[in-house]
PANUGU-401972 format. One record per residue (C-alpha): residue number from 0; x, y, z. Coordinates in steps of 0.5 Angstrom, whole numbers, plus 500, padded with zeros to 3 digits. Each point is the difference from the previous one (the first is absolute). Example, Ala and Ser with C-alpha at 12.3 -4.5 7.8 and 13.67 -1.06 7.14 Angstrom:
+------+-----+-----+-----+
: resi :  c1 :  c2 :  c3 :
+------+-----+-----+-----+
:    0 : 525 : 491 : 516 :
:    1 : 502 : 507 : 498 :
+------+-----+-----+-----+
//
This chain:
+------+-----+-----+-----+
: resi :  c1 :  c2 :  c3 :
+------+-----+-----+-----+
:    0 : 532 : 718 : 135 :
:    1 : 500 : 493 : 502 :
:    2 : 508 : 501 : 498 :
:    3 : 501 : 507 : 504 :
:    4 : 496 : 496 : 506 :
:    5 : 504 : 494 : 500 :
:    6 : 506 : 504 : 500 :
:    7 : 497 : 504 : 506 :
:    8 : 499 : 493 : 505 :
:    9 : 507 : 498 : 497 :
:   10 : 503 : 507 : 503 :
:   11 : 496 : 499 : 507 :
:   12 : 502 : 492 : 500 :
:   13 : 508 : 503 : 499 :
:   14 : 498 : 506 : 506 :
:   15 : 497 : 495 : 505 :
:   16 : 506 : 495 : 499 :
:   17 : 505 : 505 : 501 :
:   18 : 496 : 502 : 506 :
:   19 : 500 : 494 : 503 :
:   20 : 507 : 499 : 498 :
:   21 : 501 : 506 : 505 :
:   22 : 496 : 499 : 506 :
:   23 : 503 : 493 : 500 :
:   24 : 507 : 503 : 500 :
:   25 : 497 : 504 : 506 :
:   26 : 498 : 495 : 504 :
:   27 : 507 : 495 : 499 :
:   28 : 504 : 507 : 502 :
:   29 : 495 : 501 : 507 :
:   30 : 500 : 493 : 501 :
:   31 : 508 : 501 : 500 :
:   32 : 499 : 505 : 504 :
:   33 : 497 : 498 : 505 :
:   34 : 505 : 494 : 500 :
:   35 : 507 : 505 : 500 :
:   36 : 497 : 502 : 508 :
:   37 : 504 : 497 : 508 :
:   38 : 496 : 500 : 505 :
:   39 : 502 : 504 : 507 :
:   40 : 497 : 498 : 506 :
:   41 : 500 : 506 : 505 :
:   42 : 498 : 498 : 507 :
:   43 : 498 : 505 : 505 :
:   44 : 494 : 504 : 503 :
:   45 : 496 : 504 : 498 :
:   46 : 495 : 499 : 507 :
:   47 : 502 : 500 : 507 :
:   48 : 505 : 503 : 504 :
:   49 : 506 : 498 : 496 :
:   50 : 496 : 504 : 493 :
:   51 : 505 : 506 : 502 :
:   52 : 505 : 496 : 497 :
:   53 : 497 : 496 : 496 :
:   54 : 497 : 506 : 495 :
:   55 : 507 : 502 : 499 :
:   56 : 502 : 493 : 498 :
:   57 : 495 : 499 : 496 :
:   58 : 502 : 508 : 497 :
:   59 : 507 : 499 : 498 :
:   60 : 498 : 494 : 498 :
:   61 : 496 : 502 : 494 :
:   62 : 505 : 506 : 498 :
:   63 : 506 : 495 : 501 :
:   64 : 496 : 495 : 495 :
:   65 : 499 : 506 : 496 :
:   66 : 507 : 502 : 499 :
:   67 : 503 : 493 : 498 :
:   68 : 494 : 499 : 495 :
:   69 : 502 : 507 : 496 :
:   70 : 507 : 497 : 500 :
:   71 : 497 : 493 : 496 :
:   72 : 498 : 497 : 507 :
:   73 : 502 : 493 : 502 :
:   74 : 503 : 497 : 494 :
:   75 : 496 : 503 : 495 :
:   76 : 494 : 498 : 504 :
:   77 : 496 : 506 : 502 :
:   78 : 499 : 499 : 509 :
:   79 : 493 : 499 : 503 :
:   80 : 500 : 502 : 507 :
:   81 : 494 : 495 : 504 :
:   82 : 499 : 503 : 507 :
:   83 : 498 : 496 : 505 :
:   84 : 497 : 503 : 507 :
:   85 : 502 : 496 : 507 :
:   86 : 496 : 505 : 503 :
:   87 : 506 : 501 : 505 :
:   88 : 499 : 493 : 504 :
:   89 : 504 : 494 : 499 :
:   90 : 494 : 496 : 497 :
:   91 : 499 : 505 : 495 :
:   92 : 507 : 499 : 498 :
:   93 : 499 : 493 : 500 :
:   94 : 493 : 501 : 495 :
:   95 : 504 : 504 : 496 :
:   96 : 506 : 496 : 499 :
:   97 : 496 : 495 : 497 :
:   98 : 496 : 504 : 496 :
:   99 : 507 : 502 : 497 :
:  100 : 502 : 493 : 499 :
:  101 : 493 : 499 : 496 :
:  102 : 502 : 507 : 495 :
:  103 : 506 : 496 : 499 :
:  104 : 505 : 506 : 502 :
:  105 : 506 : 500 : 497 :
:  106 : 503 : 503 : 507 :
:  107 : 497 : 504 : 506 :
:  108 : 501 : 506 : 503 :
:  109 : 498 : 502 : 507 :
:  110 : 498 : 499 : 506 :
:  111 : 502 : 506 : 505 :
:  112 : 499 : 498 : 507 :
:  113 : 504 : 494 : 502 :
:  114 : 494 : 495 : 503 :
:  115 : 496 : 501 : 493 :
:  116 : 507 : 498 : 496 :
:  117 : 500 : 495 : 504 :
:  118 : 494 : 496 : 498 :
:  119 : 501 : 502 : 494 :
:  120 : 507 : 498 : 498 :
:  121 : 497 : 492 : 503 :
:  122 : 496 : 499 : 494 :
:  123 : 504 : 503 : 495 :
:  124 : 506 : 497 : 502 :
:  125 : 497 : 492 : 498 :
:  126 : 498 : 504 : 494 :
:  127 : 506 : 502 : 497 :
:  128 : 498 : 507 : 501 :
:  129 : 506 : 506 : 500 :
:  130 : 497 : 504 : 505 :
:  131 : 504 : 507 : 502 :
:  132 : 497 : 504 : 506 :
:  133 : 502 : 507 : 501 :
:  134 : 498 : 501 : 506 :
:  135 : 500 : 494 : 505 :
:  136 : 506 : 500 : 505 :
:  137 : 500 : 494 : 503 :
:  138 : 505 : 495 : 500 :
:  139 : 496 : 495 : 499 :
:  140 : 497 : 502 : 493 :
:  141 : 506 : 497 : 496 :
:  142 : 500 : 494 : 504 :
:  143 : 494 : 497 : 497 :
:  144 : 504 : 499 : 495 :
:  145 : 504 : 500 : 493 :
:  146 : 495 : 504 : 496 :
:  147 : 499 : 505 : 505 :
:  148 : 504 : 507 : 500 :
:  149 : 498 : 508 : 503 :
:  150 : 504 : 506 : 499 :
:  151 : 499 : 504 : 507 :
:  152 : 506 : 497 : 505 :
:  153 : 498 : 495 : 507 :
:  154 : 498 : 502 : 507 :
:  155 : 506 : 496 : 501 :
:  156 : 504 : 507 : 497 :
:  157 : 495 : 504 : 502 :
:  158 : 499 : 500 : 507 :
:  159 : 508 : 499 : 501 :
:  160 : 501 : 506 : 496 :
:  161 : 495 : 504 : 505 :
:  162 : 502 : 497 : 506 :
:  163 : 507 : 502 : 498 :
:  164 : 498 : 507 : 499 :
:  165 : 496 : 500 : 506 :
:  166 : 507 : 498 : 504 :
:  167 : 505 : 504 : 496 :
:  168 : 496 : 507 : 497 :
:  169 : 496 : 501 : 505 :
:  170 : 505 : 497 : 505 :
:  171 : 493 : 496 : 503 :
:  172 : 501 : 496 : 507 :
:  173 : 494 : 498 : 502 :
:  174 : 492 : 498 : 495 :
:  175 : 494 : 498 : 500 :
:  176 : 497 : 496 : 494 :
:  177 : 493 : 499 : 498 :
:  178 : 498 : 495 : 496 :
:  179 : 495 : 499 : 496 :
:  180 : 498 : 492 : 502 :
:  181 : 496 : 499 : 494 :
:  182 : 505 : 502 : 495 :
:  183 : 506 : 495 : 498 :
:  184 : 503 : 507 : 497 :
:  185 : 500 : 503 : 507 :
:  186 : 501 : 494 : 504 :
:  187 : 507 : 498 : 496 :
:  188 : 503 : 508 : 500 :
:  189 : 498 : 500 : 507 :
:  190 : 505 : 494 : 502 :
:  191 : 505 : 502 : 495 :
:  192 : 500 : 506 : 503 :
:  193 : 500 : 498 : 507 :
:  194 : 505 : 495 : 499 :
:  195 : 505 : 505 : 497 :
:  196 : 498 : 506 : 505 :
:  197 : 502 : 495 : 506 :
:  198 : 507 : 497 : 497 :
:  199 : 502 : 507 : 499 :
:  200 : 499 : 501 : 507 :
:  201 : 493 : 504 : 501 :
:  202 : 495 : 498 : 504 :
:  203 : 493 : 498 : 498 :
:  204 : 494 : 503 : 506 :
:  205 : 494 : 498 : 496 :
:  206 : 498 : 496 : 494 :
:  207 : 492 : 502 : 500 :
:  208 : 496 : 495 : 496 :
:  209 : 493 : 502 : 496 :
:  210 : 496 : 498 : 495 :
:  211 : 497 : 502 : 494 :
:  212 : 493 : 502 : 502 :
:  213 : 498 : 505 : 506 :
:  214 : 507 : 502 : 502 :
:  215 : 500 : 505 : 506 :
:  216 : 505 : 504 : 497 :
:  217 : 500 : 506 : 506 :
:  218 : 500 : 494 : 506 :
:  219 : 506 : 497 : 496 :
:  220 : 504 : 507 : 499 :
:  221 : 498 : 501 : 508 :
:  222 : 504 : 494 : 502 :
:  223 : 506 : 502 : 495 :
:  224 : 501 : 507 : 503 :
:  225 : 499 : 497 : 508 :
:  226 : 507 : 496 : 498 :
:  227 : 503 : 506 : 496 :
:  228 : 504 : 495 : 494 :
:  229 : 505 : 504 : 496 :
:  230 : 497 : 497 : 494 :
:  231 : 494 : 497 : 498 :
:  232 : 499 : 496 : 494 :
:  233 : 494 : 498 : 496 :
:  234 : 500 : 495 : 495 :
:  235 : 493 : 501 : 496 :
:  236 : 496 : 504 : 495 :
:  237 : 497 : 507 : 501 :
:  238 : 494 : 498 : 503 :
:  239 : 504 : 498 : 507 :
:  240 : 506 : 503 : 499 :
:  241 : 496 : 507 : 499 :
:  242 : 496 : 499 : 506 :
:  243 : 506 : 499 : 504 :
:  244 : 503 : 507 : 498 :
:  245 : 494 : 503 : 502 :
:  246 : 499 : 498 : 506 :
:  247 : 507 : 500 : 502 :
:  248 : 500 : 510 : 498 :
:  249 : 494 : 499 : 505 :
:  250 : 503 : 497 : 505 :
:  251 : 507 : 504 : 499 :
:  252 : 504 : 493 : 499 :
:  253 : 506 : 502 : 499 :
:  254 : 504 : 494 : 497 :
:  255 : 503 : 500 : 493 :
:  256 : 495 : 496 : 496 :
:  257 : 502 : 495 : 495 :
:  258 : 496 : 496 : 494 :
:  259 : 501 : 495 : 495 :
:  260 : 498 : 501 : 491 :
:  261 : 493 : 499 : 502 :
:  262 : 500 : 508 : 500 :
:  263 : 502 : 505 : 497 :
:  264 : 498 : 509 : 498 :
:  265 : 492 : 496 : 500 :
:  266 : 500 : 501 : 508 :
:  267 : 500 : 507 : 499 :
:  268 : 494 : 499 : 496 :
:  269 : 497 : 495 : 506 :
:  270 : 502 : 505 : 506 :
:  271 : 503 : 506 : 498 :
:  272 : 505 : 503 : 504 :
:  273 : 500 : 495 : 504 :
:  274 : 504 : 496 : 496 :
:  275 : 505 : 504 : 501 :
:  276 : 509 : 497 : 502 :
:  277 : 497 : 493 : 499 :
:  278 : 506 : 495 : 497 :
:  279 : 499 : 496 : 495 :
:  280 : 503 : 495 : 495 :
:  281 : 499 : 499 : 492 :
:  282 : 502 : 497 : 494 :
:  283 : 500 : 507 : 496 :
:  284 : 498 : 508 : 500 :
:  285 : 497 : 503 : 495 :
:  286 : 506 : 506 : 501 :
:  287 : 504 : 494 : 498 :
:  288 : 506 : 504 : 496 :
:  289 : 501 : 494 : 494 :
:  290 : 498 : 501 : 492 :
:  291 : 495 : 495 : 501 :
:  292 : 497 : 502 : 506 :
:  293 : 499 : 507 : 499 :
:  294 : 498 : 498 : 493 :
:  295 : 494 : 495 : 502 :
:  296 : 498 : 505 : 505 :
:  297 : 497 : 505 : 496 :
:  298 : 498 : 496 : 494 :
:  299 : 497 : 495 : 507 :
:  300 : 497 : 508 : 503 :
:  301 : 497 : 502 : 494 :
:  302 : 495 : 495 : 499 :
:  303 : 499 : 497 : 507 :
:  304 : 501 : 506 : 504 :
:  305 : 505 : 502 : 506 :
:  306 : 504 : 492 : 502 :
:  307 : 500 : 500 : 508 :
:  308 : 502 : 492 : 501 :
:  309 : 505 : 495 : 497 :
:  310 : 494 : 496 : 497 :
:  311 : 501 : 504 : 493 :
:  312 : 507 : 500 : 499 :
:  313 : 501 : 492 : 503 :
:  314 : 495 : 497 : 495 :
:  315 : 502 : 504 : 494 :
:  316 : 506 : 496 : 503 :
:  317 : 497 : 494 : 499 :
:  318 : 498 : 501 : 493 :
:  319 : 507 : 502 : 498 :
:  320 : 503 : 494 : 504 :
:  321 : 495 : 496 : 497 :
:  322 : 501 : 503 : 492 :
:  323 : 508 : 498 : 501 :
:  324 : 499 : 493 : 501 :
:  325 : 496 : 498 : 494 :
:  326 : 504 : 505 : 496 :
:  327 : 507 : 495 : 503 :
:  328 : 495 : 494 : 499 :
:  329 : 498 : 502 : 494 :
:  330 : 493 : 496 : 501 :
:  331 : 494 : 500 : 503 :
:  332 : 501 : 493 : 503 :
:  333 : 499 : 501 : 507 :
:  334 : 506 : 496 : 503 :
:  335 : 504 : 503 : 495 :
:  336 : 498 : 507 : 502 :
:  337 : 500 : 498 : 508 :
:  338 : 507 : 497 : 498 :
:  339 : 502 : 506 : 497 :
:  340 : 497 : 504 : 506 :
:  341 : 505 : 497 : 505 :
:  342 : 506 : 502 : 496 :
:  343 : 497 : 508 : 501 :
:  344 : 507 : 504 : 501 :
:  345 : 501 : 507 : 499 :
:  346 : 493 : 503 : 498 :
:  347 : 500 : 507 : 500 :
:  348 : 493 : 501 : 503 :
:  349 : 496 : 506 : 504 :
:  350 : 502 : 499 : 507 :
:  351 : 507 : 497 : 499 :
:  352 : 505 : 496 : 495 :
:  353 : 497 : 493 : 501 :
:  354 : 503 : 493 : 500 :
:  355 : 496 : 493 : 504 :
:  356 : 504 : 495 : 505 :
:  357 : 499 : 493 : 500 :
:  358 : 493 : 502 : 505 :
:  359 : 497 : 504 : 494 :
:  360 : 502 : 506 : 505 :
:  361 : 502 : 506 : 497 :
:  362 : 506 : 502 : 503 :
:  363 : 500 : 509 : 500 :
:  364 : 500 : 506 : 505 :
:  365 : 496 : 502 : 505 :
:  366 : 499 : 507 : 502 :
:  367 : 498 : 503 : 506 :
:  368 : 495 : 506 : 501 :
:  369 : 496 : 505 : 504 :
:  370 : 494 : 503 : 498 :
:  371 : 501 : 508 : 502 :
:  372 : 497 : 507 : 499 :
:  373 : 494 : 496 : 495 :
:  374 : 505 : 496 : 496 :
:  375 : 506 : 496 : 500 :
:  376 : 507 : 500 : 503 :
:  377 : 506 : 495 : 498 :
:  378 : 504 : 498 : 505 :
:  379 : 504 : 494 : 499 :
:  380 : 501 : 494 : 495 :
:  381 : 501 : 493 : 502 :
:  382 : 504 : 496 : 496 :
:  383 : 500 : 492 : 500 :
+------+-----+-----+-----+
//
C-alpha cells in the first residue's frame, strides 16, 4: 500500500509541475503580448460643440486601427487607439496633448477644428510627437513645426478656390462675407476669400463680424438682404451656417450662398430643405467613383451608418498615412517615423492620392459642391 501511495503522490508531483510548467508559459506569452502592442493617440471631442466631428474621428479611427491589426498592425505590434477628449475648446486640446505625452503615443491623430490642433500641435511638437490632423485647415497648424503634418488642404486654397468660383461659375461682382470672429477657421477663409474676390475685380459690400455665443441670425440676414450682394459666404460650422440659411428662405434673400467644409449633407439634418442651393468645399464625397473609396464606404456603412462629413474618410487617412511611415521607416521610433512621414509621396488614400510638401501639407484637389433636391450635387473640382 505505502508503494501504490507513493507512486500515487509521485504522479500528482509530476501533474503540478507540468502544470506550473504551463501556467508559467502563459504568463511569459501574455507579458510578450502586452509588449508587442503601439500606442495611438486620438485627439478629438467628444463633448461640446466640435463633438460632431469629433465622434466620427474617433469612429473611423477604431475601424481604421481594426483593419491594420488584422493585417500584423505596426510592425508586428498590435495598434492601441488611446482616446483623449479636448472637449471641443483649445484648453482641452492642450490637457489632452499632455495626457498623450504621458501615454507615450507613438503618434497622434487629430484634432478637427483648427484652433484645437493648434493648442495641441505646441505641446506636441517639443515632445517629438508626429501629430496628423484630418480636418484642420488652417495654415498655421503645420507651421508649429516639423512633426506636424494634416490630410485636408489650407484655407489659403480654400477660400481662393471659392472665391474664384464665386468670380468665375456664378459670374459674381458683388458679396457680403460674415465672419465668425471667435473662430481662426472663419476668419482665415474669410480674408483669403476677400483677398481673391476683390484682385478678381468683385466688390466687397459687407464684412458682417459675430461671434460664437447669441448670434442674432434674423437681424444679420436682414442687413444682408438691404444690400442685395450676388454671393454671401459663410465660413463656419452647422450651427451659424445653418442659422443664416434659414433666416435668409424667411426673408426671400436671393443671393447665391457659399460655405467652406465646415458643412456637408448633415444640414439637411439640422434645417431640412432650408439648406437647399448652398455651395461649399470638401475634401471628398462619399459618391467618390475610386476602388478605394467605393470600398471604404460600404465596409464604413455597415458598421457606423450613413457617412454624411468628410471626418470618417480623412481620419482613416491618417492611419493609412501614418501606417505607411512606419512601414517605410521600418521602426517604431518616433523620428524615425516622423522622418519617414515627410517623405509621404503617392499614397493611395480615400479622399485622394497623397503626397506631403516641406509644410506637412497635402497637396490634392478640392471639389466644389451644392447640396440639391435632399443630397448632393458635384459641380466642379480644383486642382492645385
Amino acid at each position: 500500500m505505502g508503494k501504490h501511495l507513493f507512486g500515487a503522490c509521485s504522479h500528482i508531483f509530476r501533474v503540478a509541475i507540468l502544470l506550473c510548467a504551463v501556467w508559467s508559459l502563459f504568463w511569459a506569452g501574455q507579458a510578450c503580448a502586452a509588449d508587442k502592442i503601439v500606442r495611438v493617440g486620438i485627439i478629438s471631442a467628444k463633448t461640446g460643440d466640435a463633438a460632431r466631428s469629433g465622434l466620427r474621428i474617433a469612429d473611423a479611427a477604431r475601424f481604421a486601427a481594426a483593419e491594420i491589426n488584422a493585417h500584423g498592425g505596426f510592425l508586428g505590434h498590435h495598434v492601441v487607439l488611446i482616446e483623449f477628449d479636448n472637449k471641443s475648446t483649445p484648453e482641452g486640446s492642450i490637457n489632452a496633448a499632455r495626457q498623450a505625452v504621458k501615454a507615450d503615443v507613438l503618434a497622434v491623430v487629430g484634432a478637427a477644428w483648427s484652433s484645437n490642433s493648434l493648442a495641441a500641435a505646441k505641446i506636441l511638437q517639443p515632445a517629438g510627437i508626429p501629430m496628423i490632423s484630418p480636418l484642420s485647415t488652417n495654415p498655421d497648424v503645420t507651421r508649429v513645426g516639423d512633426c506636424i503634418f494634416r490630410i485636408s488642404f489650407t484655407d489659403d486654397f480654400q477660400g481662393k478656390g471659392l472665391a474664384q468660383f464665386a468670380l468665375t461659375n456664378l459670374q459674381a461682382a458683388t458679396a457680403v462675407v460674415l465672419v465668425n470672429e471667435k473662430r481662426p477657421y472663419s476668419e482665415h477663409l474669410a480674408e483669403t476669400f476677400i483677398s481673391t474676390f476683390e484682385s478678381g475685380h468683385g466688390r466687397l459690400l459687407w464684412r458682417g463680424n459675430y461671434g460664437s455665443d447669441v448670434v442674432l441670425h434674423d437681424d444679420i440676414i436682414r442687413a444682408v438682404a438691404g444690400l442685395k450682394p450676388d454671393v454671401v459666404f459663410i465660413p463656419d460650422s452647422f450651427k451659424h451656417v445653418g442659422g443664416f440659411l434659414v433666416a435668409a428662405k424667411q426673408q426671400g434673400v436671393n443671393s447665391k450662398f457659399l460655405s467652406g467644409d465646415g458643412i456637408g449633407l448633415k444640414l439637411y439634418d439640422e434645417i431640412g430643405f432650408d439648406a437647399e442651393g448652398v455651395y461649399y468645399s470638401n475634401h471628398w464625397s462619399r459618391w467618390v467613383n475610386t476602388p478605394e473609396s467605393k470600398e471604404f464606404v460600404r465596409k464604413f456603412e455597415s458598421v457606423y451608418g450613413p457617412i454624411k462629413t468628410n471626418a470618417p474618410a480623412l481620419t482613416y487617412d491618417c492611419m493609412t498615412v501614418l501606417a505607411d511611415a512606419v512601414r517605410r521607416s521600418g521602426s517604431l521610433n518616433r523620428k524615425k517615423v516622423r522622418d519617414a512621414l515627410s517623405e509621404t509621396n503617392g499614397v493611395k488614400g480615400i479622399t485622394g492620392t497623397i503626397s506631403f510638401n516641406s509644410l506637412g501639407d497635402p497637396v490634392k484637389s478640392m471639389t466644389i459642391n451644392q447640396l440639391r433636391f435632399g443630397g448632393l450635387l458635384f459641380v466642379e473640382q480644383i486642382t492645385p
